[in-house]
N, C-alpha and C positions, 0 to 999 in steps of 0.2 A: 575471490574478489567480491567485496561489498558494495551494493550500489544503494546508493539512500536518495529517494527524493523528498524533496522539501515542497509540500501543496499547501502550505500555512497561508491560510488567509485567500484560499483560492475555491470559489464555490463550485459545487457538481455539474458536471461530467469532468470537471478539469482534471481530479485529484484520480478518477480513475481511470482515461483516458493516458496518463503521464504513467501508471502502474503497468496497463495493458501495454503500452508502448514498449516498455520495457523488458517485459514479458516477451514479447515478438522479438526482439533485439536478441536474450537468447544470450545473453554473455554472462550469466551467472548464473548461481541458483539459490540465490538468497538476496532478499530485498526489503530494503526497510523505508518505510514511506512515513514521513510524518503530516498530519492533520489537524486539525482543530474545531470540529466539527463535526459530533453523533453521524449526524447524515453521514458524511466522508468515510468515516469509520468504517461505516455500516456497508456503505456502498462497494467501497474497495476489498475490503476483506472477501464480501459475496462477487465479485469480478476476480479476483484472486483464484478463489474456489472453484468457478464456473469454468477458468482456463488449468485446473490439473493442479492448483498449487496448493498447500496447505496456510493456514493461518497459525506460525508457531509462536506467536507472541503479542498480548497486545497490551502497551502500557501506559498508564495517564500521570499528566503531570501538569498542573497548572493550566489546567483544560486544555492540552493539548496530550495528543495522543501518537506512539510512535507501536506502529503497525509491522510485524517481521514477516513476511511471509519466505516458502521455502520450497523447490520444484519436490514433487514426492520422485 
């Protein structure tokens, strides 16, 4: 089961506060967060990492960015 959240247009801590959440929830293990926002990017991928998860993807598009991360 994929869970994707959507933090477009939503400035820091929001984008990784909404990952970490999710994280804690525990009902997948794979997650794709989309952003728009270097900082965001940046922030969530290292909140990702910091809780055991890998960063398996990160891709731009239209200055938006959609973030995979995946439980190791």
């Amino acid at each position: 089961m994929n869970i994707k959240i959507d933090a477009r247009g939503l400035s820091c801590p929001q984008p990784v506060l909404m990952t970490l959440n999710e994280i804690k929830v525990g009902k997948t293990s794979e997650i794709q967060i989309l952003v728009d926002t270097d900082t965001s990017k940046e922030n969530v991928s290292r909140a990702a990492i910091s809780q055991g998860w890998e960063v398996a993807d990160v891709s731009e598009e239209r200055n938006e960015y959609k973030i995979t991360i995946r439980k190791k």
